[in-house]
mmJSON file of the N, C-alpha and C atoms, coordinates in Angstrom:
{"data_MODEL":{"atom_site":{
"group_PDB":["ATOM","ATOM","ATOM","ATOM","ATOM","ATOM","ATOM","ATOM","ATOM","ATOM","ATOM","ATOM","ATOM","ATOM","ATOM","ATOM","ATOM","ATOM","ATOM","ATOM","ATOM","ATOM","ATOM","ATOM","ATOM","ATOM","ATOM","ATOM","ATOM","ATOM","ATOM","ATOM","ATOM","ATOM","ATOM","ATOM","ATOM","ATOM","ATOM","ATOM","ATOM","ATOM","ATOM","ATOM","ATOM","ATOM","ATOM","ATOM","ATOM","ATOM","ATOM","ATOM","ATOM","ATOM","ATOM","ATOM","ATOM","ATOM","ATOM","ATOM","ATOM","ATOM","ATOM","ATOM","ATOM","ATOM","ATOM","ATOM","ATOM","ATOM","ATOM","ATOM","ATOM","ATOM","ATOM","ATOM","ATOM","ATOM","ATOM","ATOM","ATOM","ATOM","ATOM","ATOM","ATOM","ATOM","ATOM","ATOM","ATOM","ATOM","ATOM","ATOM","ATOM","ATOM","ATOM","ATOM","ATOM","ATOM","ATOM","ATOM","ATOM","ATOM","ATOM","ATOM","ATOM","ATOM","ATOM","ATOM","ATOM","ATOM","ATOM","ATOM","ATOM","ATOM","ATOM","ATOM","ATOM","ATOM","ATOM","ATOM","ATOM","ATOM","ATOM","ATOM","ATOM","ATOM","ATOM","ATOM","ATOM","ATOM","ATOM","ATOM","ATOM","ATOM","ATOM","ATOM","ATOM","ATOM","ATOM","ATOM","ATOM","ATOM","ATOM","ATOM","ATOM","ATOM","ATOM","ATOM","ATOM","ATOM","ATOM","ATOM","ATOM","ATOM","ATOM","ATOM"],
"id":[1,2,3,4,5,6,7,8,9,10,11,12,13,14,15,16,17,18,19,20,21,22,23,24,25,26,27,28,29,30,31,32,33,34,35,36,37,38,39,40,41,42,43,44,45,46,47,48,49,50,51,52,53,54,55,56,57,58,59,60,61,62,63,64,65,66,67,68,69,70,71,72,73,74,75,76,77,78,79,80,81,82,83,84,85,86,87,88,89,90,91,92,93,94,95,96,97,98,99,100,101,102,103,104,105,106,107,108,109,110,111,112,113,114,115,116,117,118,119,120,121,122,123,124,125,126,127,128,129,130,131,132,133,134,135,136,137,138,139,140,141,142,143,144,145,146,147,148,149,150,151,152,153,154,155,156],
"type_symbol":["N","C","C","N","C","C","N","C","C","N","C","C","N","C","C","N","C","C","N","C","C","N","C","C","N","C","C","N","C","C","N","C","C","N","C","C","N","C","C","N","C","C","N","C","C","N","C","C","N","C","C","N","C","C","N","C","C","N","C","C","N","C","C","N","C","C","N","C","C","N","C","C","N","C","C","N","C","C","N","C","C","N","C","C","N","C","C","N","C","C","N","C","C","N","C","C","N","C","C","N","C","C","N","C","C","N","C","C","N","C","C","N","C","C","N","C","C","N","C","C","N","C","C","N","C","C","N","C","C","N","C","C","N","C","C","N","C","C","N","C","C","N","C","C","N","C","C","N","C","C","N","C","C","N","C","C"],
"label_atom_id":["N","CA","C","N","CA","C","N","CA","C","N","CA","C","N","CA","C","N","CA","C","N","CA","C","N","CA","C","N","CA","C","N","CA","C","N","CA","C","N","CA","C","N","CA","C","N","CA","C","N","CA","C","N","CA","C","N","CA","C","N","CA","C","N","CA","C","N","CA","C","N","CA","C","N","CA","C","N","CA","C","N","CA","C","N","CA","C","N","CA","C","N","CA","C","N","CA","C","N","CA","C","N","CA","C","N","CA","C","N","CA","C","N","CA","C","N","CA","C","N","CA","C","N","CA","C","N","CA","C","N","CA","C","N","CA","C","N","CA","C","N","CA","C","N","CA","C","N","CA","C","N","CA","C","N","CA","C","N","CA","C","N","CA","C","N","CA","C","N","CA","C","N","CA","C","N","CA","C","N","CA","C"],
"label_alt_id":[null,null,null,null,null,null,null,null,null,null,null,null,null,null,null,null,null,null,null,null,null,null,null,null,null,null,null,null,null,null,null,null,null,null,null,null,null,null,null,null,null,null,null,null,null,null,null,null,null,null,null,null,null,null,null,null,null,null,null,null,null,null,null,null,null,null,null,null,null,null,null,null,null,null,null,null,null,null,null,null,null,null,null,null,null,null,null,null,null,null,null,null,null,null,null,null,null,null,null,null,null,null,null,null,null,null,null,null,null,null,null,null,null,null,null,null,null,null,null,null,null,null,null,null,null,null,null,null,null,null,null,null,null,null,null,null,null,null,null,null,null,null,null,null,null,null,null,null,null,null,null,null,null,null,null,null],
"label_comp_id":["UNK","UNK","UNK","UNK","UNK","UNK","UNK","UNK","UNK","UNK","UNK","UNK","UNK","UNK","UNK","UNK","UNK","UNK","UNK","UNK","UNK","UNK","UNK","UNK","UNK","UNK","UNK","UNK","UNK","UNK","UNK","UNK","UNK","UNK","UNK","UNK","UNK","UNK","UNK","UNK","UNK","UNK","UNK","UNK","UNK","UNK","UNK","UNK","UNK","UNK","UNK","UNK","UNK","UNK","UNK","UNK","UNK","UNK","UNK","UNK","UNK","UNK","UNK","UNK","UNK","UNK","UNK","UNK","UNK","UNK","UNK","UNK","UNK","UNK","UNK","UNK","UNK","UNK","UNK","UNK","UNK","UNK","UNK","UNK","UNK","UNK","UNK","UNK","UNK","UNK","UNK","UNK","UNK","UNK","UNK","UNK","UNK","UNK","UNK","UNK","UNK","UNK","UNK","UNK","UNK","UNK","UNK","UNK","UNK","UNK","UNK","UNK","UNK","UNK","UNK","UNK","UNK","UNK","UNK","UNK","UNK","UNK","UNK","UNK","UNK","UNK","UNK","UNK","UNK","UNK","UNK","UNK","UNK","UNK","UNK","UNK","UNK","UNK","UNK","UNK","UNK","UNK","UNK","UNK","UNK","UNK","UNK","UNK","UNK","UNK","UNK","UNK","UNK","UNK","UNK","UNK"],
"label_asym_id":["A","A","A","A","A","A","A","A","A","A","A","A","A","A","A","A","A","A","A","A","A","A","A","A","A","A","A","A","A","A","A","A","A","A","A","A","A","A","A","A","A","A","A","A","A","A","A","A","A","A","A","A","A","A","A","A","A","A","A","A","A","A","A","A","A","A","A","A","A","A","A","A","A","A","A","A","A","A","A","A","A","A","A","A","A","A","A","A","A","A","A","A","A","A","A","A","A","A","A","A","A","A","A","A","A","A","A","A","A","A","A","A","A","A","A","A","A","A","A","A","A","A","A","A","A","A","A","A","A","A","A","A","A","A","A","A","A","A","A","A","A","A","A","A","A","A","A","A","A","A","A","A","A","A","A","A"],
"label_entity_id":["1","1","1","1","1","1","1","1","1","1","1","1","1","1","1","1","1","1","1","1","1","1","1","1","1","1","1","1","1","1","1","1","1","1","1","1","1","1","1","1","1","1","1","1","1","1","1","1","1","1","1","1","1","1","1","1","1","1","1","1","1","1","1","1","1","1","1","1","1","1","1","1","1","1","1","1","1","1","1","1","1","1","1","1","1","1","1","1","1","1","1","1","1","1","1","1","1","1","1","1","1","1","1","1","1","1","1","1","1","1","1","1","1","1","1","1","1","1","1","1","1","1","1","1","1","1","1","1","1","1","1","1","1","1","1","1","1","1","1","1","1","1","1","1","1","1","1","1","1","1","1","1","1","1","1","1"],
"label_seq_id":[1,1,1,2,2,2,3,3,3,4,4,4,5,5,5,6,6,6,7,7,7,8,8,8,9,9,9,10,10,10,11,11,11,12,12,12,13,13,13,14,14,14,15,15,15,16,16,16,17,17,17,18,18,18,19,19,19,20,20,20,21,21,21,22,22,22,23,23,23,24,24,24,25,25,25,26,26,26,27,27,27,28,28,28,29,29,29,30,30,30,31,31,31,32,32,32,33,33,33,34,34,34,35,35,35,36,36,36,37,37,37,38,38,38,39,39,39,40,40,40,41,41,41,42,42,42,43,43,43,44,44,44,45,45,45,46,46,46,47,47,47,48,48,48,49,49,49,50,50,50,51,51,51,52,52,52],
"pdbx_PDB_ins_code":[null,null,null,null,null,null,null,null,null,null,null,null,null,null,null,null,null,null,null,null,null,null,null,null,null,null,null,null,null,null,null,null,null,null,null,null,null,null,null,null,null,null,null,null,null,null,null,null,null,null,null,null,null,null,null,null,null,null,null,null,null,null,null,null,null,null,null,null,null,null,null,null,null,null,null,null,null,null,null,null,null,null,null,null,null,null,null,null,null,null,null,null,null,null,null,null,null,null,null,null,null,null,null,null,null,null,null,null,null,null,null,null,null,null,null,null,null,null,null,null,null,null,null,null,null,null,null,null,null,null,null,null,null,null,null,null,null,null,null,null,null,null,null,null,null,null,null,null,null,null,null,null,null,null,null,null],
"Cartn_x":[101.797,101.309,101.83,102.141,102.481,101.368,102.154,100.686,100.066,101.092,99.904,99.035,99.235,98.329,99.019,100.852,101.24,102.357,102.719,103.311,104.937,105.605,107.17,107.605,108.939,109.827,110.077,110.297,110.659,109.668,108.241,106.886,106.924,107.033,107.072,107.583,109.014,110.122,109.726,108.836,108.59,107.714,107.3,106.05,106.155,107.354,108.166,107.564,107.985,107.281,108.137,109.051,109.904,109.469,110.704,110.653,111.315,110.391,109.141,108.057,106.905,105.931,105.496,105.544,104.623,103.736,103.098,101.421,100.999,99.746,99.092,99.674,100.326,100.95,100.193,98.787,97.74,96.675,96.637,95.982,97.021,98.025,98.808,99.167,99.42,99.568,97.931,96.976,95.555,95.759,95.851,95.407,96.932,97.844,98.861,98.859,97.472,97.08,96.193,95.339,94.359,94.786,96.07,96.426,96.706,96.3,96.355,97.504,97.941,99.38,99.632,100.572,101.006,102.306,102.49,104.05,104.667,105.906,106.753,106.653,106.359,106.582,107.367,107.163,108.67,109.431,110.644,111.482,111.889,112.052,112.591,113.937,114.204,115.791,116.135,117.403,118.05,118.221,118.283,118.579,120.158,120.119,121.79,122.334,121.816,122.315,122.614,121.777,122.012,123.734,123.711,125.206,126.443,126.36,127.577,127.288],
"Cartn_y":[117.489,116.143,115.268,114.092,113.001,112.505,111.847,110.918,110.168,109.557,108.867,109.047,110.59,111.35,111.598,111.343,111.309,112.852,113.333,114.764,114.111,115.252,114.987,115.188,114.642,114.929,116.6,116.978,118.136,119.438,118.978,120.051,119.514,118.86,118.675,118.987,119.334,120.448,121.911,121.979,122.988,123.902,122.807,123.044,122.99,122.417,122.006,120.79,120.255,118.388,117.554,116.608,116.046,114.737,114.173,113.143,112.038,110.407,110.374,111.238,111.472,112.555,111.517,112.191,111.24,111.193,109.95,110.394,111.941,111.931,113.236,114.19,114.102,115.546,116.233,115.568,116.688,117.467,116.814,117.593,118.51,118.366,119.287,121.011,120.146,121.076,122.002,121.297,122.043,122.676,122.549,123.534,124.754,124.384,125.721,126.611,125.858,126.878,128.046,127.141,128.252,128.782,128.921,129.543,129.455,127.978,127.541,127.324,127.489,127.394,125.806,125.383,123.922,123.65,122.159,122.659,121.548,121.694,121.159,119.386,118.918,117.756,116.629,116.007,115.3,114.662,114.43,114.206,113.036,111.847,110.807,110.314,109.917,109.717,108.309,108.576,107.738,106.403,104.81,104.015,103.937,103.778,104.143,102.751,101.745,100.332,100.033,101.477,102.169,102.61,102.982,104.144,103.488,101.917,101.286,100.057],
"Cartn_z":[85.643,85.853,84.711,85.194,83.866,83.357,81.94,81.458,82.137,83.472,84.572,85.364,85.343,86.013,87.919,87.931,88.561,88.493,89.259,89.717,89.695,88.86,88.567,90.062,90.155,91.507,91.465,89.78,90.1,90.682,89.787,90.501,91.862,92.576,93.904,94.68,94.081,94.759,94.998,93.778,93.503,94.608,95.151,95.902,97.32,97.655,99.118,99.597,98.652,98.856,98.694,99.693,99.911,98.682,98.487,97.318,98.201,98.175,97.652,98.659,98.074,98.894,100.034,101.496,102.595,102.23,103.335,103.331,103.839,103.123,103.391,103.129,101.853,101.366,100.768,100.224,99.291,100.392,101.459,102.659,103.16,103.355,104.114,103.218,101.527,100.49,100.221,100.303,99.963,101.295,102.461,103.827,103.946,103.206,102.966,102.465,101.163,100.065,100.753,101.441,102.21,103.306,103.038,104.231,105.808,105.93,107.322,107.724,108.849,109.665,109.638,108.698,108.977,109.287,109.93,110.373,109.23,109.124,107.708,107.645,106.101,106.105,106.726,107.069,107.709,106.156,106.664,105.497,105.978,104.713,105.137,105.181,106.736,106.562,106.183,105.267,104.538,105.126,104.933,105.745,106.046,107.391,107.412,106.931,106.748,106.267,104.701,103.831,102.644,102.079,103.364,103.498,102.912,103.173,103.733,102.101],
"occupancy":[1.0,1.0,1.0,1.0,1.0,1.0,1.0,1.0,1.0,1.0,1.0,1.0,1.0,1.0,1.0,1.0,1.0,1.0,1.0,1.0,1.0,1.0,1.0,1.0,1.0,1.0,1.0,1.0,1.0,1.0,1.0,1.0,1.0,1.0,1.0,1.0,1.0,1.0,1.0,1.0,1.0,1.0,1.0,1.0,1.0,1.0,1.0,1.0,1.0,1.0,1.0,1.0,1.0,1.0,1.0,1.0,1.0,1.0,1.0,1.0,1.0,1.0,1.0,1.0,1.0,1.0,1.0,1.0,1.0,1.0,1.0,1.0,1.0,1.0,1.0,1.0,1.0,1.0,1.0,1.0,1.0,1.0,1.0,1.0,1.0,1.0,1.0,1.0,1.0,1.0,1.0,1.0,1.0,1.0,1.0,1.0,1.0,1.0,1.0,1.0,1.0,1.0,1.0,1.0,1.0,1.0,1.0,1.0,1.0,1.0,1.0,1.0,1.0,1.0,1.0,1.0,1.0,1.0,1.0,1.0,1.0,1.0,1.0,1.0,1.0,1.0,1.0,1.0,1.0,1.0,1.0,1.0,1.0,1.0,1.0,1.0,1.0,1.0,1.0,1.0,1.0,1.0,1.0,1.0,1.0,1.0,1.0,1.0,1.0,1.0,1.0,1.0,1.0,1.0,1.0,1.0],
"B_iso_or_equiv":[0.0,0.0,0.0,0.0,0.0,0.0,0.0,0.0,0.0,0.0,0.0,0.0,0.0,0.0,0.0,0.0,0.0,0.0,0.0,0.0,0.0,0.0,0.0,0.0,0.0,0.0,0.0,0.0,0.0,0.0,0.0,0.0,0.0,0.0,0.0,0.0,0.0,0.0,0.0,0.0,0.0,0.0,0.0,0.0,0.0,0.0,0.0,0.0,0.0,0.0,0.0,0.0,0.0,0.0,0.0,0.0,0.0,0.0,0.0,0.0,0.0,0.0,0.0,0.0,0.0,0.0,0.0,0.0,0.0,0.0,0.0,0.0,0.0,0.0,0.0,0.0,0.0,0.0,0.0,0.0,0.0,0.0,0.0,0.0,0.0,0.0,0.0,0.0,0.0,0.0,0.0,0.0,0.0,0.0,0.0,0.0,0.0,0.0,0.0,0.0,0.0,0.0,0.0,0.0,0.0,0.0,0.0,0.0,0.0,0.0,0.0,0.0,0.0,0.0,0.0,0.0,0.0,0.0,0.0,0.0,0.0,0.0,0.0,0.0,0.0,0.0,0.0,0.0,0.0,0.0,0.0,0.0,0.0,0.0,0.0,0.0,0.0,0.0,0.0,0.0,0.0,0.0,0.0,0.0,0.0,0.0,0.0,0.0,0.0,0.0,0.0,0.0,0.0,0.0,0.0,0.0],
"pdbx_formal_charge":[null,null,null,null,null,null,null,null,null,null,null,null,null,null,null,null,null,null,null,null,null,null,null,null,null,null,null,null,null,null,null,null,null,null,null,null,null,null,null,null,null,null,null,null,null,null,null,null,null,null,null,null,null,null,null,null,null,null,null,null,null,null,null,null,null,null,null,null,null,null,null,null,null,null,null,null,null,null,null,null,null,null,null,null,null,null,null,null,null,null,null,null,null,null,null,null,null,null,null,null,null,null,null,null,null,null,null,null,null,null,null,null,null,null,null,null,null,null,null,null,null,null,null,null,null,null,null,null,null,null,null,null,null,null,null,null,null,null,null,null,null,null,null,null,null,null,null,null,null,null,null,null,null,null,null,null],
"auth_seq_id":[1,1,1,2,2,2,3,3,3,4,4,4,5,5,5,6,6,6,7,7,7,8,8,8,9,9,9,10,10,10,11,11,11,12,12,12,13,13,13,14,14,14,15,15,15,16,16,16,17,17,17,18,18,18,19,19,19,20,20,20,21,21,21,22,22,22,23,23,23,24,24,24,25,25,25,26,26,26,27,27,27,28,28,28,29,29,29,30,30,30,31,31,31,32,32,32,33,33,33,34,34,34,35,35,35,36,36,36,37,37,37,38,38,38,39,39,39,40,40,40,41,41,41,42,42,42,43,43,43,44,44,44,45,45,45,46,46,46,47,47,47,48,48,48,49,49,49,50,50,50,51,51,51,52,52,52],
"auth_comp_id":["UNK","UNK","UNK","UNK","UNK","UNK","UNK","UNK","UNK","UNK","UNK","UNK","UNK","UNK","UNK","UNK","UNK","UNK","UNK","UNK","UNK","UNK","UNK","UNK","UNK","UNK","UNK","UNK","UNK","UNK","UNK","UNK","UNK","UNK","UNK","UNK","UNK","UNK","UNK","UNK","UNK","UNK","UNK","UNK","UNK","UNK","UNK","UNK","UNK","UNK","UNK","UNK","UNK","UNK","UNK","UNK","UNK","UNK","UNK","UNK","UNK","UNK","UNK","UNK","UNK","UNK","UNK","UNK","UNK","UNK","UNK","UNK","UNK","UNK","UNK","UNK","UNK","UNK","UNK","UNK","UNK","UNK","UNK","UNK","UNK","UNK","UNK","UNK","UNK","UNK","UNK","UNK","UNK","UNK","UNK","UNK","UNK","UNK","UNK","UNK","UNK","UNK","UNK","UNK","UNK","UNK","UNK","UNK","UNK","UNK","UNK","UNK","UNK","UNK","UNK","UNK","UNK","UNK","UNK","UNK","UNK","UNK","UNK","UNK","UNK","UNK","UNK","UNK","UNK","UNK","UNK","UNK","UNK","UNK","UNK","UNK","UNK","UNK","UNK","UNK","UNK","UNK","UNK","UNK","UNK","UNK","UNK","UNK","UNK","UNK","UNK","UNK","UNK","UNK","UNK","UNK"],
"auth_asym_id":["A","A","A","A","A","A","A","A","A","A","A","A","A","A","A","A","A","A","A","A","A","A","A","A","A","A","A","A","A","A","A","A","A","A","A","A","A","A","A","A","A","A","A","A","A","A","A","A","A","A","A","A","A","A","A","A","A","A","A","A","A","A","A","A","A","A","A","A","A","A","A","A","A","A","A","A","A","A","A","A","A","A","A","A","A","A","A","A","A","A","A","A","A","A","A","A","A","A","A","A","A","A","A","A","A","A","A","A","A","A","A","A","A","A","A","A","A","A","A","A","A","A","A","A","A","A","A","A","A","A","A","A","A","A","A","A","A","A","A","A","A","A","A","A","A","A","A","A","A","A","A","A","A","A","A","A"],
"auth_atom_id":["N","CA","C","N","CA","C","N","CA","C","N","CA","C","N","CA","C","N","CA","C","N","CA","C","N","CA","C","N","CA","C","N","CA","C","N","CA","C","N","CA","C","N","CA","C","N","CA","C","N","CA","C","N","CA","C","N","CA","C","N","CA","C","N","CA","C","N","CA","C","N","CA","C","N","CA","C","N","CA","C","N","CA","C","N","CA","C","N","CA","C","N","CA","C","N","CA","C","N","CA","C","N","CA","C","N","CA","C","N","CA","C","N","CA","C","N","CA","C","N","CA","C","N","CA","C","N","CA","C","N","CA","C","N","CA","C","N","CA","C","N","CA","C","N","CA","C","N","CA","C","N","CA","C","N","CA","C","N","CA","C","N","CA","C","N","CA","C","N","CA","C","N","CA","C","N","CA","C","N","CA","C"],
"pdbx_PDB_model_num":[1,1,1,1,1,1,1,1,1,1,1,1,1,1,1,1,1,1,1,1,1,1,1,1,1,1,1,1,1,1,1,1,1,1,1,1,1,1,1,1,1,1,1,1,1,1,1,1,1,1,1,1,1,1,1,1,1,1,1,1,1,1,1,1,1,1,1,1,1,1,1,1,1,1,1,1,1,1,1,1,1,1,1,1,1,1,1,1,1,1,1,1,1,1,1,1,1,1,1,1,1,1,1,1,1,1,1,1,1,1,1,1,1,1,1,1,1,1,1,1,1,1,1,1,1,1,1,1,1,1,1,1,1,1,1,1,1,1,1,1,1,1,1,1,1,1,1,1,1,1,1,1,1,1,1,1]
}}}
């Protein structure tokens, strides 16, 4: 955790947590912990208007 009390990009990797984190990544991450069947974050795609 940082001094802001905010989670590095890299512990987040760490954890299989797409950068920046969606919503509801601490629900999805607490119910993985316990074991519950979740299906994978969505990942955000790049703007293709970025590209160019």
């Amino acid at each position: 955790m940082t001094e802001n009390g905010g989670w590095t990009k890299k512990q987040l990797a760490e954890w299989g947590i797409p950068f920046p984190p969606p919503q509801g990544w601490r629900k999805h991450l607490e119910a993985k912990w316990r074991g519950e069947d979740v299906a994978d974050l969505p990942r955000p795609e790049p703007d293709q208007d970025a590209l160019f």
